[in-house]
N, C-alpha and C positions, 0 to 999 in steps of 0.2 A: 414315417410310420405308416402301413400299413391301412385304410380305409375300410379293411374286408368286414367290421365288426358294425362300422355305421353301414357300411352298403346293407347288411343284414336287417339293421335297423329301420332303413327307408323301405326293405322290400315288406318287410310288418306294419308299415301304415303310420314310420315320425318320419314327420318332417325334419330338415336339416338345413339348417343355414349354411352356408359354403361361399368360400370367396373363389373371385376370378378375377382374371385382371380388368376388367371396368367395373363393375361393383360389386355387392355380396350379395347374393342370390336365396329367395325361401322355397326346397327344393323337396319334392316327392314323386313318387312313384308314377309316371309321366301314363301307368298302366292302371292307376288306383285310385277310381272318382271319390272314394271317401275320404281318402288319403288328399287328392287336389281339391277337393271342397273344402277342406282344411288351411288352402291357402289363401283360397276368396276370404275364407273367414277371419282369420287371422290379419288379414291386409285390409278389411270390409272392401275390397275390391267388387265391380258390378263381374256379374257372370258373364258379361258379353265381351267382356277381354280378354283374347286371349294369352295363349301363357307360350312362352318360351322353350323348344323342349334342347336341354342340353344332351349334347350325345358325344361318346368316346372319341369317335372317330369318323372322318366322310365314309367309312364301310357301312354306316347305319342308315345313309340316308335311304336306301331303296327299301328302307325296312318300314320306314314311313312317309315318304314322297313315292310319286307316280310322274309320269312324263318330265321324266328329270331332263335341263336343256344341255349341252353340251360347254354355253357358256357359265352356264354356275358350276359345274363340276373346275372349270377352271377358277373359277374364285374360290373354290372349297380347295384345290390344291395349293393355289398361292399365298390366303390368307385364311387358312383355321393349321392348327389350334389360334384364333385371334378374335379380338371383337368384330364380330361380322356378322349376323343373323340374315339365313336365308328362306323366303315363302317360297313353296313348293307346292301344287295338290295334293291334298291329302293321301296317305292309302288307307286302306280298313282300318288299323292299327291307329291311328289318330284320330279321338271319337271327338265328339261335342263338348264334351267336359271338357276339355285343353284348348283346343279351336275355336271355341267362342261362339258353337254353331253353324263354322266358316269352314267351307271346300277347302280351307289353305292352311298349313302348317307351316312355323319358324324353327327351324333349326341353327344349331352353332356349335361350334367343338370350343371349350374354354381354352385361354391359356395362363392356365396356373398349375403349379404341377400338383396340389392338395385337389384341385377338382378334377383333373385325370384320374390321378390314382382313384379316387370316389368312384368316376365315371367306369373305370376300368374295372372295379371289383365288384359293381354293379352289374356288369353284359355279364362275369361271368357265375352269375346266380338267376341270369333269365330279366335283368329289368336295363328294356334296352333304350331309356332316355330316363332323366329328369326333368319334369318340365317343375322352373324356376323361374318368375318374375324376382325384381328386387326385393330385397328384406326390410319393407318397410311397409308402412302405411299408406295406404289407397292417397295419389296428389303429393306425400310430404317428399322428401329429400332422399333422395337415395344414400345409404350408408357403406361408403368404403371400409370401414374395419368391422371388427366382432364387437368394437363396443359399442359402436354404432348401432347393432343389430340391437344387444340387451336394451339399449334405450329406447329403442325402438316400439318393438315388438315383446320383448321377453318378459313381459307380464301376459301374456296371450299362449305362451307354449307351453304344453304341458310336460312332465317329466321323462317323457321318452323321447322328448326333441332334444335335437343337438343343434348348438352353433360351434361350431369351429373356426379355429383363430388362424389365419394365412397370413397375416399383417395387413398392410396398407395394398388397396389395391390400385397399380403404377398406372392406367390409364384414367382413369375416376371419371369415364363419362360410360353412359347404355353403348351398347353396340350398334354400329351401323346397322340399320334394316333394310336388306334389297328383295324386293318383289322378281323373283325367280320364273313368274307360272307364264309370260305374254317371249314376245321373239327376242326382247332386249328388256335388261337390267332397267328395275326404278328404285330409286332412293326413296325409301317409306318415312326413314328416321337418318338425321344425319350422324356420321361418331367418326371416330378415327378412322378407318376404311372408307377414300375420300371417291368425290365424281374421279378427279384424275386418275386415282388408282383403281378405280373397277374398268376406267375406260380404255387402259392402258391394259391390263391383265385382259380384256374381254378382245376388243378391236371392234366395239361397238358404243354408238353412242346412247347415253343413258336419258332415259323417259324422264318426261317431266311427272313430279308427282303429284299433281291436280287430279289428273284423270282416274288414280286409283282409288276404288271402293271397299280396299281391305282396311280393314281395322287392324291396328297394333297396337304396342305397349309403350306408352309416351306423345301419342299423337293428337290427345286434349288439348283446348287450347289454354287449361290453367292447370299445372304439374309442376314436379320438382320445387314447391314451394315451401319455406320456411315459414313462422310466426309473425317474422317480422316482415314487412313491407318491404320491397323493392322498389329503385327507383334506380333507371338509365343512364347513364351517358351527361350525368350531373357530378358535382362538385359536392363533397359531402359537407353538410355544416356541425356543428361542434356536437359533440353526444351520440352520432351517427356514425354506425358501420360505414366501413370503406374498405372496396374491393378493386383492385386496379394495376396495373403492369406496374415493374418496379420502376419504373422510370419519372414516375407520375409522382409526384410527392404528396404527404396526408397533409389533409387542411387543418388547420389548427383546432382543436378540439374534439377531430374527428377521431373515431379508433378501427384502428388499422387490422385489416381482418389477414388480408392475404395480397402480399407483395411481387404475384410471378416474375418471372425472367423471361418468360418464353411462352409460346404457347401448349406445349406439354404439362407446363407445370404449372398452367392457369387451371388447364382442364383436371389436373391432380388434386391440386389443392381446392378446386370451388366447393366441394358440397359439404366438405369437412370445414372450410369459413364460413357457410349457412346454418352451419348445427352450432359453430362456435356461436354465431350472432346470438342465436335463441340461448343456450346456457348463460349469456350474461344479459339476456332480457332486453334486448335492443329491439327500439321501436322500429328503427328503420333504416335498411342498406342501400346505402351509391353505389353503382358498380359501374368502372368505366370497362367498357368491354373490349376485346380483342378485337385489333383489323385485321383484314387479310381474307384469304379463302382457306381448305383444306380443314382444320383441327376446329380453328375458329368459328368456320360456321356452325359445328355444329354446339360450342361452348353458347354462342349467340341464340341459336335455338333455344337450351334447355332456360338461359334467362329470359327470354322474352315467354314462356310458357310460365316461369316464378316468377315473374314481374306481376302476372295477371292473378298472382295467387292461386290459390285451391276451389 
């Protein structure tokens, strides 16, 4: 179905929830400060975060990046439509209100086909991004589905806001974030878009991310948190959430939130097993965590950022 009627909707100033394949996104008019103060608000997010601008296609970035490098244009061909967010210098067109006050701007082309079509029927009414953090509340849990979002948030939207239902979104982690603006790629945020695969697409090696002074979206060191506590690379005891590869058997008494196979399906199923935790009121989650590199670090990340709480 068609998007033309919400695209209309978001160029008048509602917000829109929208899925993508890492999470579900709270989305407006990337050109409409009244309209994006609506998402600070809505999220009580601080104004100094900035926002995400999602866009149709790599034809948009010159429309709001300047000194584009030659190798982000090669990430932007290899992996978008994909979870990949890339900082750019700003151009005119990316004001304070989205940027967070910051020379740099994040773009990403989603891939879900209900957020193209969105994205697509949006350029052709003149609104040439959405800038969308996730649909949730400032630190909690990112929500992969639409009911996710109503739980969320949907006491906060008013009647000209849309969420829109895409299903399950099959990556379920943020998007990688690479710092675009210096001679070589840096990892802001880790996600599926891994070091090997930018370094491999680039032919350059990737900066360490210490040195960077941009601010992103997930880079607290207390986020992605649930109600319930967190705890590590322990053995759950009876009454306790338990989160862990399927290989790993539940301890007796514990209750079983989420059994992966794989690292795909860790990072799928995690944040939809933190919202589960909270609906039955659980004090507190073991999570034995994924080894390895690639997918898992950045699974590793977003718990150790929920571990510390909000």
């Amino acid at each position: 179905m068609s998007q033309g009627k919400n695209a209309d909707a978001l160029k008048n100033g509602a917000l829109i929830a929208f899925p993508t394949e890492t999470v579900y996104g709270l989305g407006a008019d990337a050109s409409n400060e009244k309209a994006v103060a609506r998402i600070y608000e809505v999220k009580a997010r601080p104004h100094n975060h900035p926002l995400i601008l999602h866009i149709a296609s790599m034809d948009e970035i010159s429309y709001w990046a300047l000194d584009v490098k030659d190798y982000a244009l090669a990430l932007a061909r290899d992996f978008w439509p994909g979870p990949m967010t890339l900082i750019f210098n700003r151009s005119a067109h990316a004001k304070d209100f989205v940027t967070g006050g910051q020379e740099s701007v994040g773009l990403r082309v989603p891939d879900h086909a209900l957020a193209l079509d969105l994205l697509q029927e949006c350029l052709k009414i003149g609104v040439h991004a959405i800038a969308a953090p996730s649909a949730n509340r400032f630190g909690h849990v990112s929500p992969t589905t639409a009911a996710a979002v109503h739980e969320e948030i949907g006491t906060y939207l008013l009647p000209d806001d849309v969420i829109l239902d895409g299903g399950s979104a099959h990556v379920g982690l943020e998007s990688t974030i690479i710092d675009c603006t210096g001679d070589a790629p840096r990892i802001l945020r880790p996600g599926a878009i891994t070091q090997g695969m930018i370094e491999k697409c680039t032919g350059l090696t990737v900066n360490e991310t210490s040195n960077s002074n941009i601010r992103v979206s997930g880079s607290l060191e207390k986020h992605y948190a649930p109600n319930a506590q967190i705890i590590l690379d322990v053995q759950a005891t009876a009454g306790q959430g338990f989160i862990a590869p399927a290989e790993v058997a539940t301890p007796q008494g514990a209750i079983r939130l989420a059994a992966p196979t794989n690292t795909d399906e860790y990072a799928r199923l995690l944040y939809a097993a933190l919202r589960d935790a909270d609906s039955q009121g659980l004090i507190t989650i073991a999570i034995i965590q994924p080894s390895g590199d690639g997918l898992a670090i950045a699974i590793r990340d977003r718990l150790l950022r929920a571990a510390n709480g909000r």
